[in-house]
PAPA-669662 format. One record per residue (C-alpha): x negated, y negated, z negated. Coordinates in steps of 0.1 Angstrom, whole numbers, padded with zeros to 4 digits, always signed. Each point is the difference from the previous one (the first is absolute). Example, Ala and Ser with C-alpha at 12.3 -4.5 7.8 and 13.67 -1.06 7.14 Angstrom:
-0123+0045-0078
-0014-0034+0007
***
This chain:
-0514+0051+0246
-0033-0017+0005
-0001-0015+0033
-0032-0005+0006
-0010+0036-0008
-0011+0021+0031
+0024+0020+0013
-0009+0037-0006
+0001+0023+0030
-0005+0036-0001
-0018+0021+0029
+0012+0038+0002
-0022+0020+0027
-0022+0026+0004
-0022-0020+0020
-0027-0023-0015
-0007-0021+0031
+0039-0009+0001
-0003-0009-0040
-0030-0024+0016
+0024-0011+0032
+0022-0014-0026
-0025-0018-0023
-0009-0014+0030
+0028-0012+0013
+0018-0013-0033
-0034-0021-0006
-0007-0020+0031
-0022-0026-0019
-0028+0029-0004
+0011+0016+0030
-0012+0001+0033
-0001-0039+0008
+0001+0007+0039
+0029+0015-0001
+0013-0027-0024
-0007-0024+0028
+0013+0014+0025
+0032+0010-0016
+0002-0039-0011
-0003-0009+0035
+0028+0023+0011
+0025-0002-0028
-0012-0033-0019
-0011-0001-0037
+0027+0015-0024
-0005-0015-0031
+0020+0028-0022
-0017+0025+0020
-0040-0010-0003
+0006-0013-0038
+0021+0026-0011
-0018+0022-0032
+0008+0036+0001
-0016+0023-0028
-0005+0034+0024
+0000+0030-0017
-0005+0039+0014
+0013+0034-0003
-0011+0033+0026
+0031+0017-0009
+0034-0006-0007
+0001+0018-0031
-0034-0022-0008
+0023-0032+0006
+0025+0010-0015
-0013+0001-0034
-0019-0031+0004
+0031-0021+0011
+0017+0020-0033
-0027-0014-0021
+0003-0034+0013
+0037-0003-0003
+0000+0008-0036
-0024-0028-0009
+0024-0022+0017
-0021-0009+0031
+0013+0021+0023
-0013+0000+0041
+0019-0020+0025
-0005+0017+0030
-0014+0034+0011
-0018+0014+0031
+0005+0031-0002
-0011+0026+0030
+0027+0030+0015
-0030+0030+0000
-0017+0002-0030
-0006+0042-0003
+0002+0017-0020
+0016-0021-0024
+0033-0018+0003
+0007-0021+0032
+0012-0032+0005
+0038+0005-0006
-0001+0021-0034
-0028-0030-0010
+0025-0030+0006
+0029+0021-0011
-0021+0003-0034
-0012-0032-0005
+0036-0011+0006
+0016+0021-0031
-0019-0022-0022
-0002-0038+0017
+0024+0001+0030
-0015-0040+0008
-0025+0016+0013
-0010-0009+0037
-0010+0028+0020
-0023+0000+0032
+0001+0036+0017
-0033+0001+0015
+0000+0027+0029
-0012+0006+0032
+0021+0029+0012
+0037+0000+0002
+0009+0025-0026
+0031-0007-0007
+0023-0021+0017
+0018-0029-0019
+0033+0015-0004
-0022+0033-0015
-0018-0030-0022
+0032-0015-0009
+0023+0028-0012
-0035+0011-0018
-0004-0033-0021
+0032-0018+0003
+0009-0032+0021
-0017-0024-0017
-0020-0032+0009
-0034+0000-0025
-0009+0031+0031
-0018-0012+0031
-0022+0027+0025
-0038-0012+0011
-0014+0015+0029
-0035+0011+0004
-0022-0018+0011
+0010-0033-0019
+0000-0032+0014
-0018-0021-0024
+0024-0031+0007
+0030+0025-0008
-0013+0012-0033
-0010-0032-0015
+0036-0012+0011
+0018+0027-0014
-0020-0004-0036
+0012-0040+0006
+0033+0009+0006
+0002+0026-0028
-0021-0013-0024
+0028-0033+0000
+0027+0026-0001
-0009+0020-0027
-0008-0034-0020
+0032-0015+0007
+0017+0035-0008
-0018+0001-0033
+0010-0039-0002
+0034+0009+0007
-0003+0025-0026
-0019-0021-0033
+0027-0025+0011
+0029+0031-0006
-0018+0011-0029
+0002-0036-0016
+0035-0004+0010
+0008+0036-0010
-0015-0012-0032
+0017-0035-0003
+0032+0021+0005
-0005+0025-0023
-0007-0029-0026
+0028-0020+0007
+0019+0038+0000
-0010-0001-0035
+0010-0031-0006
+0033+0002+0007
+0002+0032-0018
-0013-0014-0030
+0024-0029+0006
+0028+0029+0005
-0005+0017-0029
-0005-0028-0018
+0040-0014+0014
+0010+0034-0010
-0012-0004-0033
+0017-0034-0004
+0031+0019+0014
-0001+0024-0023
-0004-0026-0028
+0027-0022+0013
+0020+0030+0007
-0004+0013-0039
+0005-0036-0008
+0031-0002+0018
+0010+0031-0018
-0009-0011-0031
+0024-0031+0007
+0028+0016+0008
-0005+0024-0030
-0001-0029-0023
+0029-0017+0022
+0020+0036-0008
-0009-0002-0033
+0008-0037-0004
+0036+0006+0016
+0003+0031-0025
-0009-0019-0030
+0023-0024+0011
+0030+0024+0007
-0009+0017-0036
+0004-0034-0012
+0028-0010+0011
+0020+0029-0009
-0013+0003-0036
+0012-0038-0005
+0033+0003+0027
+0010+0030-0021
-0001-0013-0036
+0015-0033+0015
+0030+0016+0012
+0009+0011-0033
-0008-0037-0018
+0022-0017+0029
+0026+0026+0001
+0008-0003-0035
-0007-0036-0001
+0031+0000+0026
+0020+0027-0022
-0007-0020-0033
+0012-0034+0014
+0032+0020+0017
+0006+0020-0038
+0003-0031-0021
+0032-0021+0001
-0003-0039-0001
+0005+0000-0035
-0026+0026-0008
-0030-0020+0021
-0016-0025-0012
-0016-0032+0012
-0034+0014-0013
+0009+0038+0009
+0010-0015+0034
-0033-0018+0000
-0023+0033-0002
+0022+0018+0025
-0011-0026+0026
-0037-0002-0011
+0001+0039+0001
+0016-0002+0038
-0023-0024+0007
-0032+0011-0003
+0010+0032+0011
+0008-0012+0030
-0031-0020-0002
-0022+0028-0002
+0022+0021+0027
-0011-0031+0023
-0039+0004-0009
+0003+0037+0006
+0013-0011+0036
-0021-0026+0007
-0031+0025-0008
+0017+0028+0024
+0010-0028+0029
-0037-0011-0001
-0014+0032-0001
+0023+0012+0029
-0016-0030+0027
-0037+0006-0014
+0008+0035+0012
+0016-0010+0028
+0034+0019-0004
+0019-0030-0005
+0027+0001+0025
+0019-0032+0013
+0032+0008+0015
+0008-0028+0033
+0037-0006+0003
+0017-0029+0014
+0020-0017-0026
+0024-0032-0011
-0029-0028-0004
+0035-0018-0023
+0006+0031-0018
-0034+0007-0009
-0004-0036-0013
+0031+0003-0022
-0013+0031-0014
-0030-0010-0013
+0022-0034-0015
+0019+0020-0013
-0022+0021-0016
-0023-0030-0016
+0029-0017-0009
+0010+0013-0032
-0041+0002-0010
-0001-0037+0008
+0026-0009-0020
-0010+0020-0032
-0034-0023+0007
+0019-0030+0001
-0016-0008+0033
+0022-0009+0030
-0009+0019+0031
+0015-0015+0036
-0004+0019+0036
-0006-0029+0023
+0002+0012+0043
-0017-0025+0026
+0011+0004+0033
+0021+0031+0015
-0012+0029-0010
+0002+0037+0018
+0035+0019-0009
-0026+0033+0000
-0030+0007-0009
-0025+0032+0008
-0014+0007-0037
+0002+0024-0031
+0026-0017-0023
-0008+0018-0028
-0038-0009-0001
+0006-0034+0014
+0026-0007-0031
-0026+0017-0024
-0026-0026+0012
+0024-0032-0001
+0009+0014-0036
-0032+0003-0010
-0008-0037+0009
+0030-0017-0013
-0009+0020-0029
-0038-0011-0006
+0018-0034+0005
+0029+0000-0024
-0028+0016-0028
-0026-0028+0008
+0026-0031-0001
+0014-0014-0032
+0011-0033+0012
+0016-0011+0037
+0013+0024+0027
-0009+0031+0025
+0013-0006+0030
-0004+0030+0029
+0000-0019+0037
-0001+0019+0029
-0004-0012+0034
-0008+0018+0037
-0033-0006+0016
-0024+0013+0022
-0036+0012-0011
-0035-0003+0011
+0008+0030+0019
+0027-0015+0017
+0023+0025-0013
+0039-0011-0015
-0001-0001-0033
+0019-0006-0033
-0021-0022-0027
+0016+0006-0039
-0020-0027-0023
+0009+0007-0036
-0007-0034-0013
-0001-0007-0037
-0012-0030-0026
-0018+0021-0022
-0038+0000-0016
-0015+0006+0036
-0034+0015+0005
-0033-0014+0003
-0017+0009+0035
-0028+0020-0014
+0030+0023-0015
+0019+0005+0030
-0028+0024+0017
+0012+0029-0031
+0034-0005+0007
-0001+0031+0023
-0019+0022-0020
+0015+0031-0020
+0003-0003-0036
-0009-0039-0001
+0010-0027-0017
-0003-0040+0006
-0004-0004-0039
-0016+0029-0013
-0005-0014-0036
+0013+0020-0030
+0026-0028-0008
+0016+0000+0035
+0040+0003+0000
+0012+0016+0024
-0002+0035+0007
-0010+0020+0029
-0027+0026+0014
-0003-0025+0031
+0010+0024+0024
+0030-0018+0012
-0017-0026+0023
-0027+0029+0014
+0033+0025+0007
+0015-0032+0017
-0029-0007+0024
-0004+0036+0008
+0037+0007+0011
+0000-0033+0018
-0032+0010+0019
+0017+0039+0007
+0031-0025+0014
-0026-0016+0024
+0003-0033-0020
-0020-0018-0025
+0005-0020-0035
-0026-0031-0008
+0004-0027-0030
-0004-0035-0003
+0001-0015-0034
-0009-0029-0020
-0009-0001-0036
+0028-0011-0024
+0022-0006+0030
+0010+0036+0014
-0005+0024+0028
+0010+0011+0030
+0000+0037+0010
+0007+0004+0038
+0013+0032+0015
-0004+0004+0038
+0015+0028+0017
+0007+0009+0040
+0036-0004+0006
-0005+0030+0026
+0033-0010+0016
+0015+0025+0028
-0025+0027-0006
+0025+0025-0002
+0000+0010-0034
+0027+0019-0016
+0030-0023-0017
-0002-0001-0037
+0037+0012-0017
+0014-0001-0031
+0017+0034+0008
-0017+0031-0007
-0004+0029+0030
+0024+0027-0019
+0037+0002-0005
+0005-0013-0039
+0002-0037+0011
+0040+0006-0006
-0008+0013-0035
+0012-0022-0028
-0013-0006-0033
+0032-0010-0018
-0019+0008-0036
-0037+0012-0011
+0017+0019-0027
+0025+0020+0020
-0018+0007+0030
-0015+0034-0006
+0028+0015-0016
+0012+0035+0005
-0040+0005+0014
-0027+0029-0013
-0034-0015-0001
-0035+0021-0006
-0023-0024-0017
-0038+0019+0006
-0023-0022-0026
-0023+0010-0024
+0003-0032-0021
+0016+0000-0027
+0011-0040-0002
-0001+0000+0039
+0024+0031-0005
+0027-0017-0030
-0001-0033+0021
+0011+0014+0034
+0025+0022-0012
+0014-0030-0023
+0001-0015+0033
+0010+0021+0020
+0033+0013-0025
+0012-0036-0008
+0006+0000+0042
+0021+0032-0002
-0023+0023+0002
-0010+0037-0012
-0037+0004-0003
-0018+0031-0007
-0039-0002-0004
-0027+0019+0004
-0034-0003-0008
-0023+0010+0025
+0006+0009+0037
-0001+0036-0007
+0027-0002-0022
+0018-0021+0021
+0000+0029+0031
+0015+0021-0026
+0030-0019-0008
+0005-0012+0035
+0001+0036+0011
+0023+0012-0031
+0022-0025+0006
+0005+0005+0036
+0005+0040-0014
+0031-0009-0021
+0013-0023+0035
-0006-0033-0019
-0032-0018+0014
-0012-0033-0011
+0016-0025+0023
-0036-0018-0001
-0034+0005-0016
-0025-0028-0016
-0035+0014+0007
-0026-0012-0024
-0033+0002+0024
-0030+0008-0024
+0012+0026-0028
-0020+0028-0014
+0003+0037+0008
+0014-0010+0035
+0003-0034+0011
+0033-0017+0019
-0017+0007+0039
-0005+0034-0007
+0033+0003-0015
+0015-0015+0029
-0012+0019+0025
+0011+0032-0016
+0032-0013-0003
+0000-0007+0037
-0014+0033+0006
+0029+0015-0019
+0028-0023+0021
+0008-0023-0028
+0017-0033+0022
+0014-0021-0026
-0022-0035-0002
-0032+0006-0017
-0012-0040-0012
-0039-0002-0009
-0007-0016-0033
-0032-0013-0004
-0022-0028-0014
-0027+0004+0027
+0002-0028+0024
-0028+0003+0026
-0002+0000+0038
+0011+0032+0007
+0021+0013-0027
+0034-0006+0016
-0009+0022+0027
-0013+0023-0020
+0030+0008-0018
+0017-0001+0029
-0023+0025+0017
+0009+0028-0028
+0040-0008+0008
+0011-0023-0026
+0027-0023+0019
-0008-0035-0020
-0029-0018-0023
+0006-0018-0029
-0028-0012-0021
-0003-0009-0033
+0007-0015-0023
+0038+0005+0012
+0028-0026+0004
+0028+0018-0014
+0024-0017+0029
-0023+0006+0028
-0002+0036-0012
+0034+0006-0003
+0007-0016+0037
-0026+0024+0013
+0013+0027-0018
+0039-0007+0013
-0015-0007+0032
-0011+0032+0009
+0027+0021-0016
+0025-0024+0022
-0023+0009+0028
+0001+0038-0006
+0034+0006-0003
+0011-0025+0031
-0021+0022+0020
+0014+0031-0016
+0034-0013+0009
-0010-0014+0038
-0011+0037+0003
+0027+0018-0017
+0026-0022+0023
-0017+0010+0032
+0000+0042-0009
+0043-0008-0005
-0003-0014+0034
-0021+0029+0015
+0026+0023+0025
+0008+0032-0015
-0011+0031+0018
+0026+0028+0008
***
């Protein structure tokens, strides 16, 4: 809006002399000068009132101003005010004008110019609305009054359209910003979507990661089981006189490097499970003394094959318990005792263990595995921590290892809420520290030796007698897996009958419970073709088969426990098998079965008889 454009006025009346009045009286500089005096001696000079610039305009009819306001509007200079008389015959009057004019600019200000009273205010009102652009001019005009009310609504009606450019420009500024953030929305939601199909994509690969992994390891757990389990049956077949130093020789090498492998295969799953974060960590308090002797015990023998003493030095009093996960805690300690033992040819490992507290102010137990080895040089020590590394990566390096051991170490401490760092000097040794919250009287369960069922009484006078007078159902679809077990499972007393496939194996359960001679327990190969051991099992469950049902399987991933529990298999076992640990779990539950059978048949005898 320009403001120093005249303000247009429009004059509706049949009367030319009133369209003159007005000129008149909205331009007192070429008025009557008289009457300019005198009203400057009465009501002072009004500066908005003598300068103000109004650009008149006419119209005998209402109809005639109508379309000339119209026109006006739509060329986006509409009127600002408009004089507009009651009787204009025989055209419209006053009130249909303004109500008119008002369907298309309702800014308008209207002036109802009128000398009778033809209708009263509250006819005017409920007419045109209450509004406040409407005021009502009686004839004759004061010429004062009219040049004050074109003031007064000539600055309304440019603050109003004001008002209104400012709207407009913050309607705009709104509505840009409006897009903006839309934009900037569907932008996010773009990068959702990507991050989401990213995430997706992760996880996909993480699935298929842990499913390669799972493949793996029971294509190599599988075959190993048969290479250790005859390994064992070959050094148990030939007498002293029939082995040989060399043939003796080769048995180890072969055990060895099974086992070797076997530990590969685990550290690959462990580290696999804590990138995925479905490593669990199991807090129980424990003997600090027993868990010390443990891991001595364990090293012990490995230390002396090395030729390399290995002490257990204790500064200070330490806690009788501990809050911790023995098993991982022993796995770590083993692990760095045995990256010592491998990388020290000359002196001593020595572990030391002392209580202190950390930066956190927490109680805590320090283990330093200190050796005298080759040490590492500083700018090595940074890829100690990182899967699949190796301080000496050259082709000619002796000794062994996918450098796993050290990452798996760290992470397990970490899951523990502890830590591992290194110190080490070149040619002199290392020190691996091992920092873990002692977490005394947090109320964690009590570790026990004892096992939660009733077969703690059960004795184990001799592996070979111990399944005697016991049916067995072997489910495998291996054909070594199938000859090894059995040979195993017959030289403990045992009469195995085997089936190939799950299928097979419902049959044979259900025809021997038909002739009243069910298997007293049933080794369930997991993955088989035609119908694999969880199928199986459930339809065995289905059918009411109670006798033990043991899982045999060489998957070992988070989760696969469970899983064979879920589909009613009573125990795990995974391959490859330890033929003593598999015939304890196998007497185990068939003790377990037929105590229970007995507990229940002795409290039917005591049940009253009913007359």
């Amino acid at each position: 809006m320009n403001e120093t454009q005249a303000t247009k006025i429009l004059i509706i009346d049949d009367n030319e002399l009133i369209h003159e009045d007005f000129r008149k009286t909205l331009s007192p500089t070429t008025g009557n000068s008289c009457l300019h005096n005198v009203e400057t001696a009465f009501f002072g000079e009004n500066e908005q009132v003598t300068q103000a610039q109004y650009n008149i305009s006419s119209a005998m009819q209402g109809r005639d101003g109508y379309e000339l306001a119209k026109e006006a509007y739509d060329q986006g200079e509409p009127f600002a005010i408009a004089f507009v008389d009651m009787r204009m015959p025989p055209g419209w009057d006053g009130l249909l004008t303004i109500a008119r004019l008002w369907e298309f600019d309702p800014t308008l200000q209207a002036i109802i110019c009128t000398a009778y009273s033809d209708y009263s205010w509250e006819q005017t009102i409920n007419k045109l609305g209450q509004t406040d652009n409407l005021l009502v001019l009686k004839k004759p005009f004061d010429t004062i009054e009219v040049r004050q009310i074109a003031c007064a609504l000539t600055r309304k009606w440019k603050d109003h359209q004001r008002a209104q450019l400012k709207l407009e420009q913050l309607r705009k500024m709104v509505n840009d910003q409006t897009a903006d953030i839309q934009a900037a929305h569907k932008q996010l939601l773009e990068q959702n979507k990507e991050l989401e199909e990213a995430r997706l994509s992760a996880e996909q690969a993480n699935q298929a990661k842990s499913n390669f992994l799972a493949n793996m390891s029971h294509e190599i757990r599988t075959p190993m089981t048969a290479i250790l389990g005859f390994t064992d049956v070959l050094e148990e077949e030939l007498t002293p006189d029939e082995v040989t130093e060399r043939a003796a020789d080769s048995i180890n090498t072969i055990r060895k490097n099974g086992n070797h492998l076997l530990q590969i295969i685990n550290d690959i799953l462990d580290l696999s499970k804590i990138e995925s974060q479905n490593m669990e960590v199991e807090v129980i308090t424990v003997s600090t003394q027993k868990l010390i002797d443990d891991v001595h015990a364990l090293m012990k023998v490995r230390s002396e094959t090395k030729g390399i003493p290995i002490s257990v030095d204790i500064t200070g009093e330490l806690p009788d318990k501990i809050g911790t996960d023995p098993i991982r805690v022993k796995q770590i300690l083993i692990n760095l005792i045995e990256n010592a033992l491998k990388f020290t040819d000359e002196g001593t490992v020595r572990l030391a263990i002392e209580r202190i507290t950390d930066s956190q102010e927490r109680d805590c137990l320090k283990f330093d595995v200190i050796d005298t080895g080759l040490g590492i040089h500083p700018e090595n020590i940074k890829r100690l921590f990182k899967p699949f590394s190796q301080v000496n990566v050259s082709d000619t390096r002796t000794n062994a290892g996918t450098g796993l051991g050290l990452v798996i170490s760290k992470k397990f401490a970490q899951l523990l809420s502890g830590n591992i760092t290194v110190q080490s000097t070149p040619g002199k040794g290392s020190c691996f520290s091992l920092i873990l919250p002692t977490r005394i009287g947090e109320g964690f369960l009590e570790s026990s030796d004892q096992t939660d069922d009733d077969t703690n009484d059960l004795d184990f006078p001799s592996l070979e007698t111990a399944l005697v007078g016991t049916r067995v159902l072997l489910v495998e679809d291996g054909k070594d897996n199938q000859r090894l077990m059995k040979f195993m499972l017959e030289k403990s007393g045992a009469r195995i009958d085997i089936a190939e496939n799950g299928e097979i194996g419902v049959t044979m359960v259900g025809n021997a419970a038909d002739a009243d001679n069910p298997y007293d327990a049933i080794l369930m190969d997991m993955q088989m073709p035609v119908m694999d051991g969880f199928e199986a099992t459930r339809i065995l469950r289905q059918k009411g088969y109670t006798f033990p049902i043991i899982a045999l399987t060489a998957f070992a991933m988070t989760g696969d426990r469970q899983k064979c529990l879920d589909a009613g298999c009573d125990d795990y076992a995974t391959k490859p098998i330890n033929r003593k640990k598999l015939v304890q779990t196998v007497t185990q539950w068939i003790y377990r079965r037929n105590r229970q059978k007995t507990q229940a048949s002795e409290v039917d005898l005591q049940l009253p008889v009913k007359n």
